[in-house]
C-alpha positions as YAML, in Angstrom:
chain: A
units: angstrom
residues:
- id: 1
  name: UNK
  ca: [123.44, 43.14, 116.37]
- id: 2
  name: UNK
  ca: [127.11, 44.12, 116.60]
- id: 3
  name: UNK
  ca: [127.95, 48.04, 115.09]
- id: 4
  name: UNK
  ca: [131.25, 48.24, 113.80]
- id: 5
  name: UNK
  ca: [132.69, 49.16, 117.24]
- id: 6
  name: UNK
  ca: [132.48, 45.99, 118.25]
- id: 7
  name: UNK
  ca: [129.32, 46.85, 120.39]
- id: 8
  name: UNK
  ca: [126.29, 44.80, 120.80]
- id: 9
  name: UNK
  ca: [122.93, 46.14, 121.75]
- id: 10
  name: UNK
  ca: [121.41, 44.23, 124.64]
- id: 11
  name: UNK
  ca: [117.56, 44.62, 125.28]
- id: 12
  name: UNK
  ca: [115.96, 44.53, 128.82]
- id: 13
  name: UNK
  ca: [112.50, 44.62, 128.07]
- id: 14
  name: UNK
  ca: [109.75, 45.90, 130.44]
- id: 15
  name: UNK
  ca: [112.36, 46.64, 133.03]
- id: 16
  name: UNK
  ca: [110.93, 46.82, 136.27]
- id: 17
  name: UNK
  ca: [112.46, 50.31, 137.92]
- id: 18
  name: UNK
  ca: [111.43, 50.15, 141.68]
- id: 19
  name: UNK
  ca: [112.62, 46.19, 141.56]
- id: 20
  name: UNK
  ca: [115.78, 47.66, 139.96]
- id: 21
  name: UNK
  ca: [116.25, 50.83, 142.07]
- id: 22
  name: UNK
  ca: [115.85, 48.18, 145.60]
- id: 23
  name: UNK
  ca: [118.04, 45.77, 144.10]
- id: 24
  name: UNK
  ca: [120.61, 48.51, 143.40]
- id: 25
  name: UNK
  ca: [120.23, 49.69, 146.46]
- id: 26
  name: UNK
  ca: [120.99, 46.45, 148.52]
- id: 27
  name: UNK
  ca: [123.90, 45.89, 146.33]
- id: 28
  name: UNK
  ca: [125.67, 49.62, 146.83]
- id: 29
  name: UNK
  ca: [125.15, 48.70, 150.97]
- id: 30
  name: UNK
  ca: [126.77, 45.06, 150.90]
- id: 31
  name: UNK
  ca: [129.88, 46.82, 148.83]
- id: 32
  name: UNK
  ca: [130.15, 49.70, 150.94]
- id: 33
  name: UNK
  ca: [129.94, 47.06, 153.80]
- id: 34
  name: UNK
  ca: [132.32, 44.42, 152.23]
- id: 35
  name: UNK
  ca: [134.86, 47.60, 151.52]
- id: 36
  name: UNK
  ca: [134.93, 47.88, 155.62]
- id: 37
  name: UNK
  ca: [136.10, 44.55, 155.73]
- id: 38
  name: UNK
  ca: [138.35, 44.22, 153.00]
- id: 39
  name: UNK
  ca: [140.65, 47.36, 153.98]
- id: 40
  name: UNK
  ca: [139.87, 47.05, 157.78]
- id: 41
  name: UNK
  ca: [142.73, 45.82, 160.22]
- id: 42
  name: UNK
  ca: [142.06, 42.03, 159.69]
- id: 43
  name: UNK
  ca: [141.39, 42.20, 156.15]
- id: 44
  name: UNK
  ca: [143.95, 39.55, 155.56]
- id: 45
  name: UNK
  ca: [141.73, 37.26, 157.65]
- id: 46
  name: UNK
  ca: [140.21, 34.14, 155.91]
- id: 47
  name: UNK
  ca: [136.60, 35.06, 156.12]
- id: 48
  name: UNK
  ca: [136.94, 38.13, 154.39]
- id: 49
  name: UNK
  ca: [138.21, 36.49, 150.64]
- id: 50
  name: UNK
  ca: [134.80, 36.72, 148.81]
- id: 51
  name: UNK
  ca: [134.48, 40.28, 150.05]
- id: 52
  name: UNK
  ca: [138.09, 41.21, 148.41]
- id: 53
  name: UNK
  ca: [136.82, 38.89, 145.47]
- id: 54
  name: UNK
  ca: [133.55, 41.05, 145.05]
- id: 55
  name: UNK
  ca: [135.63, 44.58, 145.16]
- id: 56
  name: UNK
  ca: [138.17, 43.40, 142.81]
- id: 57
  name: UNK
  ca: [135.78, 41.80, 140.44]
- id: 58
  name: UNK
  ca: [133.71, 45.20, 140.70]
- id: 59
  name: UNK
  ca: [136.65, 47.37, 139.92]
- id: 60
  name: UNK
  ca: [138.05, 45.76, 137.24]
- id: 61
  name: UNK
  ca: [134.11, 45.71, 135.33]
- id: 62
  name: UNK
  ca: [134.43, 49.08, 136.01]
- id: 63
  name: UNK
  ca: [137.80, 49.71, 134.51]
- id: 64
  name: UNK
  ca: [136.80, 47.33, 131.60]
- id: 65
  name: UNK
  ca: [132.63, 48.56, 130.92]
- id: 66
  name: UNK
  ca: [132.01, 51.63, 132.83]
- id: 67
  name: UNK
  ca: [132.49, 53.76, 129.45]
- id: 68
  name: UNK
  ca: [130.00, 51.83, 127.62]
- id: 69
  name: UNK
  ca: [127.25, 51.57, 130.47]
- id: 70
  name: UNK
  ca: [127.48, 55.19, 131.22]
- id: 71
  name: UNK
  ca: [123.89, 56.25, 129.39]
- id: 72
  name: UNK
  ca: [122.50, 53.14, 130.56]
- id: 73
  name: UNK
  ca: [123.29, 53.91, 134.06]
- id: 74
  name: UNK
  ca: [121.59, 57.53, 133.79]
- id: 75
  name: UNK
  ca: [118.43, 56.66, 131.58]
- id: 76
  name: UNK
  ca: [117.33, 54.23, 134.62]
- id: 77
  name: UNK
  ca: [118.61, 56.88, 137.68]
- id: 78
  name: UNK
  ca: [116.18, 59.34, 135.83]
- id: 79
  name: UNK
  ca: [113.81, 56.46, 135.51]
- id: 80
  name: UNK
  ca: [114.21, 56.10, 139.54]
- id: 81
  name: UNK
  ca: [114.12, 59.88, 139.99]
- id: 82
  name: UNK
  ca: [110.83, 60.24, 137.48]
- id: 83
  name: UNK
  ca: [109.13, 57.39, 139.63]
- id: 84
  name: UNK
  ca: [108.53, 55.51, 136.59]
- id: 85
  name: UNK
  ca: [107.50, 51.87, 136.83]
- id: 86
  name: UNK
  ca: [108.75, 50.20, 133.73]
- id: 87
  name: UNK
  ca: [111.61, 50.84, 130.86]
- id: 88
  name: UNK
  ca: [109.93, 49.21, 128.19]
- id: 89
  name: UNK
  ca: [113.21, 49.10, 126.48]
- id: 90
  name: UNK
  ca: [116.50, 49.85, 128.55]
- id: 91
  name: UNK
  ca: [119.43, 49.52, 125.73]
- id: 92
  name: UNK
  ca: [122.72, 48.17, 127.05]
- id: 93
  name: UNK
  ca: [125.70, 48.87, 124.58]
- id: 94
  name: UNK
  ca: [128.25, 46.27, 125.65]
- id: 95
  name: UNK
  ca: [131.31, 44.32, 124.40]
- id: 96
  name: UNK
  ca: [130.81, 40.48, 123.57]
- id: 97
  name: UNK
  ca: [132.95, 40.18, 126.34]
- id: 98
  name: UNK
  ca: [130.17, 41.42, 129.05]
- id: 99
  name: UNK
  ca: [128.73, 38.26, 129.15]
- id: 100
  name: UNK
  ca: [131.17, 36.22, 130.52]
- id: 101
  name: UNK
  ca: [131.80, 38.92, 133.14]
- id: 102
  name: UNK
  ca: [128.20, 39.25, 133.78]
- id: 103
  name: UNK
  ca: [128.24, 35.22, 134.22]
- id: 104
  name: UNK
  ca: [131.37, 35.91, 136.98]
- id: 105
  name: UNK
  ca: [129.67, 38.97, 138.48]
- id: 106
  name: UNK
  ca: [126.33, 36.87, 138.94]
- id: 107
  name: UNK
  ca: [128.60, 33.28, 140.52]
- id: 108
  name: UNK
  ca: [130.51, 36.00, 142.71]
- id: 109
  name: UNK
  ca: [127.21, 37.78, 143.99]
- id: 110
  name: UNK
  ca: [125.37, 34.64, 144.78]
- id: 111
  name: UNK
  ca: [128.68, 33.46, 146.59]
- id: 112
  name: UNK
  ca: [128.66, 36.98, 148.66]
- id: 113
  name: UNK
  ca: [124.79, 36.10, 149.28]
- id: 114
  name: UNK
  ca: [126.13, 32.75, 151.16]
- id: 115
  name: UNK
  ca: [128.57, 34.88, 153.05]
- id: 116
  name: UNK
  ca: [125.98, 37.69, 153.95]
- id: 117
  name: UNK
  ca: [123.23, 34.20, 155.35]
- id: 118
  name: UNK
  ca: [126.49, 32.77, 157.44]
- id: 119
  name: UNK
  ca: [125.88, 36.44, 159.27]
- id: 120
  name: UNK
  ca: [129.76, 36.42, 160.84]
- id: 121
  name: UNK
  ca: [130.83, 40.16, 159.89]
- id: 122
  name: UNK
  ca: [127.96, 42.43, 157.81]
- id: 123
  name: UNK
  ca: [125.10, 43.96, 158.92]
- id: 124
  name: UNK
  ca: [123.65, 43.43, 155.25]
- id: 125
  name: UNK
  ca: [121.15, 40.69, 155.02]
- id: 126
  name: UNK
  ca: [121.27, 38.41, 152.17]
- id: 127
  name: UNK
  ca: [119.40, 39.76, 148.91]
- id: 128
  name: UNK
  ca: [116.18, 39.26, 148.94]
- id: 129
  name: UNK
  ca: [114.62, 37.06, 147.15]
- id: 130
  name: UNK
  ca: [112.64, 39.08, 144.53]
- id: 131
  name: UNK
  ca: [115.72, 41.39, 143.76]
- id: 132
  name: UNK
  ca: [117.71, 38.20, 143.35]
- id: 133
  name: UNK
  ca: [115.23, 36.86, 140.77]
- id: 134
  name: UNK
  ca: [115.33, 40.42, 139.34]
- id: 135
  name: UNK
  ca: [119.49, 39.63, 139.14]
- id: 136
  name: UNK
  ca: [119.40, 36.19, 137.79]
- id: 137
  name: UNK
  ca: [116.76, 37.84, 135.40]
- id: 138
  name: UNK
  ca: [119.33, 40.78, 133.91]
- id: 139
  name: UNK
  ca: [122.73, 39.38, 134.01]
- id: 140
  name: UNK
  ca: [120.74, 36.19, 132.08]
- id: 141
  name: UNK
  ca: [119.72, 38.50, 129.56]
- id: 142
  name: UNK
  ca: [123.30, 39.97, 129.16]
- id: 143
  name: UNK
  ca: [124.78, 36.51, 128.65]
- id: 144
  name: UNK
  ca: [122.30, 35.55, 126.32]
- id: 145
  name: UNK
  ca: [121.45, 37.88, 124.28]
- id: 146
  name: UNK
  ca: [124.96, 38.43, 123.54]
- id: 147
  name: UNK
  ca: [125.17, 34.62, 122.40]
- id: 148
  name: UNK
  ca: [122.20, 35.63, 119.89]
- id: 149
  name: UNK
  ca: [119.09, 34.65, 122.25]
- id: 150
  name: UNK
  ca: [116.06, 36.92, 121.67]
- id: 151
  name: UNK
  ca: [115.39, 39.09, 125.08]
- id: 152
  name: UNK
  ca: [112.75, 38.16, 127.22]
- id: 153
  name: UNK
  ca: [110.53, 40.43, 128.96]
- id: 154
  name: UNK
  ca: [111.05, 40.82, 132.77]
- id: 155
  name: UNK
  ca: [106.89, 39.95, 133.27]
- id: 156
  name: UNK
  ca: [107.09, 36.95, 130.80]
- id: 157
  name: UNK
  ca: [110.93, 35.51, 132.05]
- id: 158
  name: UNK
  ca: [110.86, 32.45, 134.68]
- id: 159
  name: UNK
  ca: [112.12, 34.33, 137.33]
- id: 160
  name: UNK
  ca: [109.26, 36.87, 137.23]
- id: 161
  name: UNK
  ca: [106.96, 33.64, 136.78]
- id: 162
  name: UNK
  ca: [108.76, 31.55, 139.92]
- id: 163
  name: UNK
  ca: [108.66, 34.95, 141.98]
- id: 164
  name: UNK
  ca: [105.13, 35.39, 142.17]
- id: 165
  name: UNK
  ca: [103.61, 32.78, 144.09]
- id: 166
  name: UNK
  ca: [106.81, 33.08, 146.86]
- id: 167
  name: UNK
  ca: [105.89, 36.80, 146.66]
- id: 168
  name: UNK
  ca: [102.11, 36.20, 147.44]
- id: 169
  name: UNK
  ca: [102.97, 34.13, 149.85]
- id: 170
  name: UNK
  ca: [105.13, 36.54, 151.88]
- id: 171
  name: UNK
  ca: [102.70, 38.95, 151.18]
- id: 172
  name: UNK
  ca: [99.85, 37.00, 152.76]
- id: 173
  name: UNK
  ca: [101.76, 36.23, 155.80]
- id: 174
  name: UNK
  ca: [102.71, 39.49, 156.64]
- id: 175
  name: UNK
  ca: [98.75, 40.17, 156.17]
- id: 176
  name: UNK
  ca: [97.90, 37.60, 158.30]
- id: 177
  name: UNK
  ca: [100.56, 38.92, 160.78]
- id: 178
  name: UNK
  ca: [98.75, 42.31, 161.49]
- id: 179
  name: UNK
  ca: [95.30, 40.56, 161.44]
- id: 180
  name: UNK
  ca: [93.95, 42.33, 158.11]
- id: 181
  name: UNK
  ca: [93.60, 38.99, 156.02]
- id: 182
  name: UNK
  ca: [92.17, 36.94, 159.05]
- id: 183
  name: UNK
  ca: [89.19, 39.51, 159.52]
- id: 184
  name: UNK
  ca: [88.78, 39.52, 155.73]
- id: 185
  name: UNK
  ca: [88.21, 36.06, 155.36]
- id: 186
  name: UNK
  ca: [85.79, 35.73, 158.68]
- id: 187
  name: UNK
  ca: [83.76, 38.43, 156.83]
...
């Protein structure tokens, strides 16, 4: 629903806070990495455009949103700090115009993620896969909810569904890696 400044209220439901607080994490070390690159002495070098793409892009969704995320952004840092597992409703207050920048922010971040897996310059690994599902999963609502699309629930959305057998499986093969599944079954 729009208010009459021009705002919409977008709903992330059930918002997973140590998912959010990792991927958050990951993404403040690949910009603090890519802003090495972009301002260091060969920053003009070929290799480094989708790092200068991801800092501009950043700063000007800064310039644009940061006043209208601003009690977003604290409600889930004191989520973090709390320990809290869930928001069961974490209100964004956004232009109309936040979902095509989400829908850039998203293309440019999955482009980065290509650049981190070619491994030339960064120490940052790619995103992992459950914090990229947790991406896909938030930027989606952003875009569609402000198109009129109800929200979705983080546990009921297909990138929580998709996650969770990759995520067992990882699981289970780091189990079986330290031996604790293997003497569990032969019991």
């Amino acid at each position: 629903m729009t208010g009459p400044d021009g705002l919409v209220s977008v709903h992330i439901l059930e918002l997973p806070v140590p998912l959010a607080a990792r991927t958050q994490q990951h993404f403040e070390e690949l910009m603090r990495e890519f802003t090495l690159i972009a301002t260091g002495t060969d920053a003009g070098h070929p290799d480094h455009h989708v790092p200068r793409r991801l800092m501009h892009l950043v700063q000007t969704l800064v310039q644009q949103f940061g006043a209208t995320t601003t009690d977003a952004e604290q409600r889930l840092a004191d989520a973090i700090d709390r320990g809290d597992t869930t928001i069961e409703d974490h209100v964004l207050t956004v232009p109309r115009e936040a979902g095509p920048a989400s829908q850039a922010l998203g293309d440019l971040i999955d482009e980065a993620d290509e650049y981190c897996r070619r491994g030339k310059h960064l120490l940052t690994l790619a995103t992992p896969p459950d914090c990229v599902a947790y991406r896909r999963w938030y930027l989606g609502q952003v875009i569609d909810q402000l198109t009129g699309a109800p929200p979705i629930p983080w546990p009921d959305s297909h990138e929580a569904r998709t996650l969770r057998p990759a995520m067992r499986e990882l699981h289970n093969k780091g189990a079986r890696r330290d031996g604790s599944t293997a003497s569990r079954h032969r019991e």
